[in-house]
DSSP file (Angstrom, degrees, kcal/mol; ACC not computed):
  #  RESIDUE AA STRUCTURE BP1 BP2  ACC     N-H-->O    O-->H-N    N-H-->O    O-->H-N    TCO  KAPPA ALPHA  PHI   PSI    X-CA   Y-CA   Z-CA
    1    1 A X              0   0    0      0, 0.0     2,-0.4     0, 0.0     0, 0.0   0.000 360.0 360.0 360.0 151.1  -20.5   12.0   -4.1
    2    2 A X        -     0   0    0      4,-0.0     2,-0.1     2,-0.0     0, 0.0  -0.816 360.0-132.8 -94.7 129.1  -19.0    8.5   -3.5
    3    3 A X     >  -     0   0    0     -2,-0.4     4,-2.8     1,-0.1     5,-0.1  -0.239  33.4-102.8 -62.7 149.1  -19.0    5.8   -6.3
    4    4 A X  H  > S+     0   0    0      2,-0.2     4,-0.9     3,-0.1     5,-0.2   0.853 125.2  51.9 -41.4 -56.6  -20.3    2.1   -5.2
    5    5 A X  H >> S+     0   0    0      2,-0.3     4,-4.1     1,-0.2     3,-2.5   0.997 106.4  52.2 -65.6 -79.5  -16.9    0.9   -5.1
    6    6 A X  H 3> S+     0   0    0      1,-0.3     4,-1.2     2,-0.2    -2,-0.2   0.732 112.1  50.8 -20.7 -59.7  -15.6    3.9   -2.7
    7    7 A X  H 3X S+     0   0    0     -4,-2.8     4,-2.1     1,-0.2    -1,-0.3   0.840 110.3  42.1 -56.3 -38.7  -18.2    3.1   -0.5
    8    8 A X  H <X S+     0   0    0     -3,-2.5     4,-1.1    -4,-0.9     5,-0.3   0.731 120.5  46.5 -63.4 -25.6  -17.6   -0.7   -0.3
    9    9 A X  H >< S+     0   0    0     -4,-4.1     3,-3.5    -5,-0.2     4,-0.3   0.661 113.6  48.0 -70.1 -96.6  -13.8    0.0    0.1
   10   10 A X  H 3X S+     0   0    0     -4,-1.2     4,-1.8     1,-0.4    -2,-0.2   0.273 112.4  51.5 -76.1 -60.8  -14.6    2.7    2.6
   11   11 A X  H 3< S+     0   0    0     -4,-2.1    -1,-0.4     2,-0.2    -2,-0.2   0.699 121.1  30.5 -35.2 -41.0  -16.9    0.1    4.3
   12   12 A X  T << S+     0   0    0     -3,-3.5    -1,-0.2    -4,-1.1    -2,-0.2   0.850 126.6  41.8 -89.5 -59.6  -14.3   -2.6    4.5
   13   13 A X  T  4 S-     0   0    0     -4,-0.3     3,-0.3    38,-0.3     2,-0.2   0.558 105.6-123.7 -64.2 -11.5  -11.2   -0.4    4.8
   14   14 A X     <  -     0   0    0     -4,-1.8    -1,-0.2     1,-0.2    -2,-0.1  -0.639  55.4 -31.9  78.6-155.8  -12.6    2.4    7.4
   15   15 A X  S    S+     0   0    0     -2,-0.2     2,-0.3     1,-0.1    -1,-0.2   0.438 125.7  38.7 -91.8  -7.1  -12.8    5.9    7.3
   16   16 A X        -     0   0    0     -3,-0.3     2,-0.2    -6,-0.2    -1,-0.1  -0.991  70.0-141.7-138.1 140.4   -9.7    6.5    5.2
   17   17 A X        -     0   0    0     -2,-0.3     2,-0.5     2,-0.1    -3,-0.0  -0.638  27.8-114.4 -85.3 150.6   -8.5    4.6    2.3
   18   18 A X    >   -     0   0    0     -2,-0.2     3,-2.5     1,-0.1     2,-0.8  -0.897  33.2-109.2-108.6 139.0   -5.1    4.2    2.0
   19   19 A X  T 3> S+     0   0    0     -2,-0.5     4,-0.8     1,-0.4    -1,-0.1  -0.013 117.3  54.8 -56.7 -31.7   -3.8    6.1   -1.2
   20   20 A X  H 3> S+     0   0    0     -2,-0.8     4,-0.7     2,-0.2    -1,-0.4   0.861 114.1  44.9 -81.9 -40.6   -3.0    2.7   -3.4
   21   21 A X  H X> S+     0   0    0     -3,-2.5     3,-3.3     1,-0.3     4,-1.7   0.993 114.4  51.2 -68.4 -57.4   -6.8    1.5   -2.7
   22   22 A X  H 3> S+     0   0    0      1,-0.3     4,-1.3     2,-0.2    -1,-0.3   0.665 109.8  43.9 -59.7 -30.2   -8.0    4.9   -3.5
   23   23 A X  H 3X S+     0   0    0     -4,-0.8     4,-0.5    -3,-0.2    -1,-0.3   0.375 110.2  56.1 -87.6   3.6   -6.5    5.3   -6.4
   24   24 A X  H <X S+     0   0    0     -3,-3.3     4,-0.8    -4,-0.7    -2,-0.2   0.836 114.7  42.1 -77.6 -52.5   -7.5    1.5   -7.5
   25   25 A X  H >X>S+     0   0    0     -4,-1.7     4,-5.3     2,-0.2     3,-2.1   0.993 104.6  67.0 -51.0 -73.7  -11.2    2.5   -7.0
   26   26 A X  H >X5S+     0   0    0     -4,-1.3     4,-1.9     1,-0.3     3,-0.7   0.831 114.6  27.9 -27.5 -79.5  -10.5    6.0   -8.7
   27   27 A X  H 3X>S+     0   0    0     -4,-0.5     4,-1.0     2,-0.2     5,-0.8   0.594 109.7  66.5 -91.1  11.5   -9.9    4.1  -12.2
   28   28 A X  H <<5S+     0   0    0     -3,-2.1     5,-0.3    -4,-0.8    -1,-0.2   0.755 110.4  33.5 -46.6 -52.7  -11.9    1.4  -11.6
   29   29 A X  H <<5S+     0   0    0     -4,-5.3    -2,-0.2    -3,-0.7    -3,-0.1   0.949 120.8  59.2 -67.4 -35.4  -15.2    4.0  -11.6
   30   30 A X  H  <<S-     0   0    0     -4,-1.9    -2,-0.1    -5,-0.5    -3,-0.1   0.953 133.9 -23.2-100.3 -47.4  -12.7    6.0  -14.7
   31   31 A X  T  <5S-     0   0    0     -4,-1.0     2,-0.5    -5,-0.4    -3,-0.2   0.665 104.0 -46.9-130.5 -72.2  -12.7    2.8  -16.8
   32   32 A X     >< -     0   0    0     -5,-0.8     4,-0.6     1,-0.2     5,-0.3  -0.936  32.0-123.9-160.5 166.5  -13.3   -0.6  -15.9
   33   33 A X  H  > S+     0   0    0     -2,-0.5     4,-2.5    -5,-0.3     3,-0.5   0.815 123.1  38.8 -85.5 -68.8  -12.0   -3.5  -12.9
   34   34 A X  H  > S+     0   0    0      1,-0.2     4,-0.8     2,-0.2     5,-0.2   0.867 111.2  56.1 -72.9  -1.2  -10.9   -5.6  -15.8
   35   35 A X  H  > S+     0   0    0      2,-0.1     4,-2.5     3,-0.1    -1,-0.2   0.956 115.1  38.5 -65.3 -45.8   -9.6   -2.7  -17.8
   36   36 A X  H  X S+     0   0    0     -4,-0.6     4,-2.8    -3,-0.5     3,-0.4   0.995 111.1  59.8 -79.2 -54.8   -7.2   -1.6  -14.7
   37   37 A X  H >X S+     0   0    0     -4,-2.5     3,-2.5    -5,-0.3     4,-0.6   0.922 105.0  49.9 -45.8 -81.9   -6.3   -5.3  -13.8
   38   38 A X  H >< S+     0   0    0     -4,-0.8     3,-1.5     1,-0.3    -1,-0.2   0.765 107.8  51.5 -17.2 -52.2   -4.9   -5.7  -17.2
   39   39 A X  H 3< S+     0   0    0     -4,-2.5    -1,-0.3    -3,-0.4    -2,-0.2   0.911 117.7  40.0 -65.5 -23.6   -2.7   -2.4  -17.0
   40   40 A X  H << S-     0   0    0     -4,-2.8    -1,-0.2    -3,-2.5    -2,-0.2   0.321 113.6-119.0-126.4  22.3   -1.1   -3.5  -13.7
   41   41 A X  S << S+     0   0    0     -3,-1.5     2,-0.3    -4,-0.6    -3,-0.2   0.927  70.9 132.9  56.3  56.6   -0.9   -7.2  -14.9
   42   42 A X        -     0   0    0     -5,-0.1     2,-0.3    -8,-0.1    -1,-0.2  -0.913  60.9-108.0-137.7 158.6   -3.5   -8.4  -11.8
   43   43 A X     >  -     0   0    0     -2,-0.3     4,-2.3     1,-0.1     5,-0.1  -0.701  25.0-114.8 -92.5 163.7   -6.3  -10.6  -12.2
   44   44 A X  H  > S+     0   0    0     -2,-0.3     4,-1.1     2,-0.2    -1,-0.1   0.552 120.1  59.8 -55.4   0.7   -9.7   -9.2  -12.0
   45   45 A X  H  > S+     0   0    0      2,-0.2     4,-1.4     3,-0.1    -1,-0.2   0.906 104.7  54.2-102.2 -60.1  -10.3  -11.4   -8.8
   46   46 A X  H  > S+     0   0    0      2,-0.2     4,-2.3     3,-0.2     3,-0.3   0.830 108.0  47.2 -59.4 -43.7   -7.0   -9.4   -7.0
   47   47 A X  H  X S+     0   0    0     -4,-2.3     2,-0.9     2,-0.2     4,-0.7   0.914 115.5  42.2 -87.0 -76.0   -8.2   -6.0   -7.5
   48   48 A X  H  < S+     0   0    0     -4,-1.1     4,-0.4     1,-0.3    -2,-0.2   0.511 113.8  49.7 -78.9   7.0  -11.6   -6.7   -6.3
   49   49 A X  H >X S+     0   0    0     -4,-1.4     3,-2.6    -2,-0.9     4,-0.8   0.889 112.6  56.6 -88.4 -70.6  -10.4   -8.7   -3.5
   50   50 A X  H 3< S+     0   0    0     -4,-2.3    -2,-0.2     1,-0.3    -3,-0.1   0.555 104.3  46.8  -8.0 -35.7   -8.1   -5.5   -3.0
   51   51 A X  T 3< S+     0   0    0     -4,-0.7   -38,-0.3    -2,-0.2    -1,-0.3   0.669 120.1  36.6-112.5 -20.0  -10.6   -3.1   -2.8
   52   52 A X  T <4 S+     0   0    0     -3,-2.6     2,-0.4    -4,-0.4    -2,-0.2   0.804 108.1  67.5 -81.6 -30.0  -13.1   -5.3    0.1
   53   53 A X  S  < S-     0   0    0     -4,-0.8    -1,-0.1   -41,-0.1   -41,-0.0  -0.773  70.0-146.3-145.3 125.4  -10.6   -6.8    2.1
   54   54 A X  S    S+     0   0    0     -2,-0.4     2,-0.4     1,-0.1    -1,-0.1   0.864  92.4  29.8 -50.4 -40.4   -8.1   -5.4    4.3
   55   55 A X  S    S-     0   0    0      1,-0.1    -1,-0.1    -6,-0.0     4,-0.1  -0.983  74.1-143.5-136.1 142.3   -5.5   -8.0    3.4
   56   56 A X        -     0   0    0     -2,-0.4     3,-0.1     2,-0.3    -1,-0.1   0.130  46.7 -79.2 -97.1-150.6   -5.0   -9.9    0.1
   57   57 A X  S    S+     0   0    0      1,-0.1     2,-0.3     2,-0.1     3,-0.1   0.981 110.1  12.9 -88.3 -19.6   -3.9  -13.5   -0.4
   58   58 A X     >  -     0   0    0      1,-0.2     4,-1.8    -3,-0.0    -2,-0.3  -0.687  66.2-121.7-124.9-178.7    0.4  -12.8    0.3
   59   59 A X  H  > S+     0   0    0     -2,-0.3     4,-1.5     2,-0.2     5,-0.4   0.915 122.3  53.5 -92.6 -65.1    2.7   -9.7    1.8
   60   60 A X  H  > S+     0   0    0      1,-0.3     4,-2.0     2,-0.2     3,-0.4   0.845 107.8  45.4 -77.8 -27.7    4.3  -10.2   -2.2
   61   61 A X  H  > S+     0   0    0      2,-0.2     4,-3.9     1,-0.2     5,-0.3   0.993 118.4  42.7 -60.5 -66.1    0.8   -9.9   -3.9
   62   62 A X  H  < S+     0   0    0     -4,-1.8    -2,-0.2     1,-0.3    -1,-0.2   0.543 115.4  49.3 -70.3  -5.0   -0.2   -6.6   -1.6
   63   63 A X  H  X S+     0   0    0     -4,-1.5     4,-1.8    -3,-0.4     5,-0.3   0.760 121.5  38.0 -99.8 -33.6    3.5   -4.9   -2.0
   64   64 A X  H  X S+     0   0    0     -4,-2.0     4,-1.6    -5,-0.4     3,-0.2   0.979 116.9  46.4 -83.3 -35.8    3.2   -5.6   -6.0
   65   65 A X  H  X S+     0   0    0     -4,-3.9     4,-1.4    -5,-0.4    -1,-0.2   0.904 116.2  50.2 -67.2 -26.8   -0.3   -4.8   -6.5
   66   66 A X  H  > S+     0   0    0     -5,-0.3     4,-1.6     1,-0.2    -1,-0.2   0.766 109.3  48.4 -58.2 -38.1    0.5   -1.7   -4.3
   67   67 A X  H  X S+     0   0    0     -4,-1.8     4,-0.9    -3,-0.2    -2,-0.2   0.665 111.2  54.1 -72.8 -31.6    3.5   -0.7   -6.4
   68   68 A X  H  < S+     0   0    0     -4,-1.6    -2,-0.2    -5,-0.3    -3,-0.1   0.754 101.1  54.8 -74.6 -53.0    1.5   -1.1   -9.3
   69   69 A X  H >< S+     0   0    0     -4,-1.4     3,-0.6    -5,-0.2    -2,-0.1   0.847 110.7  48.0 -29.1 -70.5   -1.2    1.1   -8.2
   70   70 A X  H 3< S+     0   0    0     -4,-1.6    -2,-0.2     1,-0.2    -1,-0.1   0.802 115.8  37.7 -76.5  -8.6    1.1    3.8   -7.7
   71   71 A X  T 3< S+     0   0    0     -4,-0.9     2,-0.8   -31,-0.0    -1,-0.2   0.407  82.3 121.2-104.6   6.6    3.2    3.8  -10.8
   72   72 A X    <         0   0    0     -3,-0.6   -32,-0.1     1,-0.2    -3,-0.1  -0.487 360.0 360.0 -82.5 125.9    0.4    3.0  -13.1
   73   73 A X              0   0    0     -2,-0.8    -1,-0.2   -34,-0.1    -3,-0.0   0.555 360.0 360.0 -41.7 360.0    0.0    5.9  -16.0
């Protein structure tokens, strides 16, 4: 079953997420939005603009918050 978030990404993003969203949502539901912004040193406003919105506000915000995603423990 899909968490609220999944669905609103899924809704914004299409029919597939791609792997850095999906795994922002994933420990979003696991713990918290500002709990994950903290580990990956984002504000809470950047991951949940992340997770509606196809594109964030720069190309260097969406390559670090992407990078971030994927190396975060």
């Amino acid at each position: 079953m899909s968490s609220d978030r999944e669905v609103i990404a899924l809704d914004a993003w299409g029919d597939t997420l791609p792997d850095w969203i999906a795994v922002l949502v994933q420990e979003c539901d696991r713990s918290s939005q500002n709990a994950v912004a903290a580990k990956i040193a984002f504000s809470p406003a950047v991951v949940s603009q992340a997770k509606v919105e196809t594109s964030i506000p720069s190309d260097r915000d969406t390559c670090a918050l992407t990078n971030s995603t994927r190396i975060a423990p």
